[in-house]
C-alpha positions as CSV (number, residue, x, y, z in Angstrom):
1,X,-13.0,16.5,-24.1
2,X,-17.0,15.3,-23.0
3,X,-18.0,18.6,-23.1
4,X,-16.3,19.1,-26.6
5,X,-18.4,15.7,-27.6
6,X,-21.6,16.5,-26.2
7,X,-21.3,20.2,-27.7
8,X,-20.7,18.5,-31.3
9,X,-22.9,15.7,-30.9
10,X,-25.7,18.4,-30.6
11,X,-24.6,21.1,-33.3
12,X,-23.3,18.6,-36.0
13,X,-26.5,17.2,-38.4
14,X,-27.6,13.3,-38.3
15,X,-25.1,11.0,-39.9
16,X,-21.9,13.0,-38.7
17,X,-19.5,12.1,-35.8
18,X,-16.4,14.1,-33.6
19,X,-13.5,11.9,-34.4
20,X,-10.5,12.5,-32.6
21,X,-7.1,12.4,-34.8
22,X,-3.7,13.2,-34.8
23,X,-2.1,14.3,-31.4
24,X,-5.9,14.1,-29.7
25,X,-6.0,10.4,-30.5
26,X,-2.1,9.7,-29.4
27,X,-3.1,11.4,-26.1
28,X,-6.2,8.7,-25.9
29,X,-4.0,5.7,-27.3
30,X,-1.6,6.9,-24.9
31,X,-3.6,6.9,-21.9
32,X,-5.6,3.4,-22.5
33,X,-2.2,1.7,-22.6
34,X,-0.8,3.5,-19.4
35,X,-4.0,2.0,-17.8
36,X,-3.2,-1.6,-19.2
37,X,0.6,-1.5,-17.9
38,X,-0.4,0.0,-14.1
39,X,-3.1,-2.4,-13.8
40,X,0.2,-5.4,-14.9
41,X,2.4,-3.8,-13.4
42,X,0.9,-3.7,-10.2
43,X,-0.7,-7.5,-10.5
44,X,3.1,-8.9,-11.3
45,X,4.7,-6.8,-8.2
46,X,1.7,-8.4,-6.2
47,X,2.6,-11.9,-7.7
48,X,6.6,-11.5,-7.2
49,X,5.8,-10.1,-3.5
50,X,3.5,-13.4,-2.8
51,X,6.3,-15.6,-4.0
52,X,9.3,-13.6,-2.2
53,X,7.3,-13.6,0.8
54,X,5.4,-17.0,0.6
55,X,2.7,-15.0,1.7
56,X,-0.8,-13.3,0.4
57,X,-0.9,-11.3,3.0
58,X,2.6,-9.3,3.5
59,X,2.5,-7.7,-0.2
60,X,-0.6,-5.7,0.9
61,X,1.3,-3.6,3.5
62,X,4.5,-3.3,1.0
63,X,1.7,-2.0,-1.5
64,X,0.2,0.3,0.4
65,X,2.5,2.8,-0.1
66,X,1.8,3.1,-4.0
67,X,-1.8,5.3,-3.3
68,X,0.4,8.0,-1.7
69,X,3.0,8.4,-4.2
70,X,0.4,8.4,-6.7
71,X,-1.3,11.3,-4.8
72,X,2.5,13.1,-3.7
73,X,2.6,12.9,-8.3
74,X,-1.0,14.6,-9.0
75,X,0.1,17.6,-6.0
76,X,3.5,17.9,-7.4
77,X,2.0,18.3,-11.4
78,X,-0.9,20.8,-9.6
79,X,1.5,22.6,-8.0
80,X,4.3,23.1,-10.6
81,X,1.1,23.4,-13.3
82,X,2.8,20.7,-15.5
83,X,0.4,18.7,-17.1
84,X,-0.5,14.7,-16.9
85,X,1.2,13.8,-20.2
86,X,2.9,10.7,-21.6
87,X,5.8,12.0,-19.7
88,X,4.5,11.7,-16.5
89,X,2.7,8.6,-17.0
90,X,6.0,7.3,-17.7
91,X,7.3,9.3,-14.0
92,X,4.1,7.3,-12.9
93,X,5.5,3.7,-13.8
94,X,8.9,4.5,-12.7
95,X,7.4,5.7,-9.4
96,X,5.7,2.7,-8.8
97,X,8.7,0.9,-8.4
98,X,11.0,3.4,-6.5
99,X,8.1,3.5,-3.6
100,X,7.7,-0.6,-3.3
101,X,11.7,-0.7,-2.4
102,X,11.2,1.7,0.8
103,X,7.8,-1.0,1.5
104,X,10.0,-3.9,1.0
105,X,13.1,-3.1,2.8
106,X,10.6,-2.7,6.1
107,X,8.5,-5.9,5.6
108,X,11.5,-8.4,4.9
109,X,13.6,-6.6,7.9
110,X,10.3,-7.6,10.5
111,X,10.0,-10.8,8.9
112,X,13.4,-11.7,9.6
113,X,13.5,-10.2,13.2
114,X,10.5,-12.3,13.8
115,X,10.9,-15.6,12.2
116,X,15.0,-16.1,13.4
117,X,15.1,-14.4,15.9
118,X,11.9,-14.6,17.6
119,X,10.6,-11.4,18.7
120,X,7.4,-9.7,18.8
121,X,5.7,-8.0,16.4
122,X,5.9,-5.2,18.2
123,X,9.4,-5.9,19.0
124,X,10.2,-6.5,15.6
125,X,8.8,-3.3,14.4
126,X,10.1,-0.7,17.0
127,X,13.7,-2.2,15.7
128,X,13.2,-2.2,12.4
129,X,12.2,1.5,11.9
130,X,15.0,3.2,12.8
131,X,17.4,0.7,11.7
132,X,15.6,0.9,8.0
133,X,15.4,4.8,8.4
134,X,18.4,5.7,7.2
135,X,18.8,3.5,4.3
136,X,15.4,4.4,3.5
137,X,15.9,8.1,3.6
138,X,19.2,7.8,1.4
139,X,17.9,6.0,-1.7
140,X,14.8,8.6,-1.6
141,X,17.4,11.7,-1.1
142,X,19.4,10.4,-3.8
143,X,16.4,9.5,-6.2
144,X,15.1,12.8,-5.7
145,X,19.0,14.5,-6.0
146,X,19.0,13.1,-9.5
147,X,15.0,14.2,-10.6
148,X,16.0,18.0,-10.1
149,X,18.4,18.7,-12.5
150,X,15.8,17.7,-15.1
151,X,12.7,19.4,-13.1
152,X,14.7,22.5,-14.1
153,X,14.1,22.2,-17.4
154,X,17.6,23.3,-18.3
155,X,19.0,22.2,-21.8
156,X,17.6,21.9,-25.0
157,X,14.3,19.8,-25.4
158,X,14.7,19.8,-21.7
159,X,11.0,20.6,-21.0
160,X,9.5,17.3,-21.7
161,X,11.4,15.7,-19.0
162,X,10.0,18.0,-16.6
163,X,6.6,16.3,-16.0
164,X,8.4,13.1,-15.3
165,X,11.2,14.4,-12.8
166,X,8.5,16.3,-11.1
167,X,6.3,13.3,-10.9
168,X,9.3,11.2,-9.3
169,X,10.4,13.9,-7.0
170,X,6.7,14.8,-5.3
171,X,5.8,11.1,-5.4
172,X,9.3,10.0,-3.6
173,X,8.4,12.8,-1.1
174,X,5.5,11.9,0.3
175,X,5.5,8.1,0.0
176,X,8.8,7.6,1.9
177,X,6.9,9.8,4.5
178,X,3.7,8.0,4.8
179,X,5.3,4.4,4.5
180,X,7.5,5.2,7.2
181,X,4.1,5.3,9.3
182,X,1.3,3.7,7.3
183,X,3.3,0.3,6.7
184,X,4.6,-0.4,10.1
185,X,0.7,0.3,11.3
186,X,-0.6,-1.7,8.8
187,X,1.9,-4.6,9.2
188,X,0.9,-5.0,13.0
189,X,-2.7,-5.5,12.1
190,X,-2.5,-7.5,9.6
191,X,0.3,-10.1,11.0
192,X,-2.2,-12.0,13.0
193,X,-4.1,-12.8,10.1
194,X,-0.9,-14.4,8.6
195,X,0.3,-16.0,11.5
196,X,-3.1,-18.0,11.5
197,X,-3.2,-19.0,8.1
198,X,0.7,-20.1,8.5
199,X,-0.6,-22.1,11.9
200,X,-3.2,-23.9,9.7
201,X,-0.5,-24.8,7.3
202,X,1.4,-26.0,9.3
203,X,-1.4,-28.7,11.0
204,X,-2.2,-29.5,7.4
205,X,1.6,-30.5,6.4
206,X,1.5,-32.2,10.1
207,X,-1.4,-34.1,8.8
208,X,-0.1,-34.8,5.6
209,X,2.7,-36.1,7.3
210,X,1.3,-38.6,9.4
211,X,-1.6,-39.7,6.7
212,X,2.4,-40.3,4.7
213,X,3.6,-42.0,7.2
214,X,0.4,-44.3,8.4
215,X,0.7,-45.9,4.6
216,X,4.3,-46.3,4.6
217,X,3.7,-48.6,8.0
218,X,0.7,-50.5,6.1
């Protein structure tokens, strides 16, 4: 589409302009708004994360798994040679919250081995993987078991659904593979960081509390 612009911008005379209509400009419309609701999507998941964690620092690791289904989408349209439609930006936003469940089952499941009962990160994260594994694996099975029937393209009008099921299928794929690794790593190296900041709260709610409690006696 540049090149179509810069071709027209030099053959078409002074005081006349490309203007894309019709399905051209749905395509653009289309794609500006996919951009606005990723970008909110993926700021409210952050905020809910924050608040369901009380933290700032556990959504990252939960998050980190949205790069790779984004890149497990753009190898499963290359390889199938669908094309990045509204379709599959939909497949896109629909992705985005099938890969944070596999993230979030992990996190809350070392947070909880951790905080009541008291282990080690480490500890914490050797158990949780393969306790997590299989439920992990089963939602992604099944979410994938239920993309191929309309991959297939089978029915009538079938073939617009195919971008979508195709994103959702190569997306599922290779995020619950990576997560399974990249989150546990990234969890460990970023746990310190939280258990500070959770230490310094809790000296300034100490402090609060005896600055509270120093007036009361006066």
């Amino acid at each position: 589409m540049e090149f179509a612009r810069k071709t027209a911008k030099d053959v078409l005379p002074d005081g006349y302009k490309l203007v894309e209509v019709g399905a051209s400009k749905d395509v653009i419309e289309a794609f500006k708004s996919f951009i606005f609701t990723l970008v909110m999507g993926l700021l409210i998941s952050y905020m809910v994360l924050a608040i369901q964690f009380n933290s700032f620092i556990h959504p990252i690791p939960v998050m980190i798994a949205l790069p790779f289904s984004l890149t497990g989408a753009f190898l499963s349209l290359l390889l199938t040679h669908n094309s990045l439609n509204l379709y599959s930006f939909i497949g896109i936003v629909v992705l985005m919250g099938i890969t944070l469940k596999n993230s979030i089952l992990l996190v809350e499941f070392f947070n909880k081995q951790r905080h009541e009962y008291g282990r080690s990160r480490r500890e914490a994260i050797l158990l949780g993987g393969p306790i997590r594994l299989r439920p992990i694996v089963m939602t992604s099975a099944a979410t994938v078991a239920a993309s191929i029937i309309p991959a297939l393209g089978i029915g009538p009008g079938a073939e617009v659904r195919v971008s979508m099921a195709v994103v959702i299928i190569g997306g599922v794929c290779v995020s619950t593979l990576f997560s399974l690794l990249v989150v546990p790593c990234l969890y460990d190296l970023m746990a310190p960081i939280e258990d500070s900041s959770r230490h310094v709260r809790q000296e300034l709610d100490i402090a609060d509390a005896e600055e509270e409690a120093e007036l009361v006696r006066h």
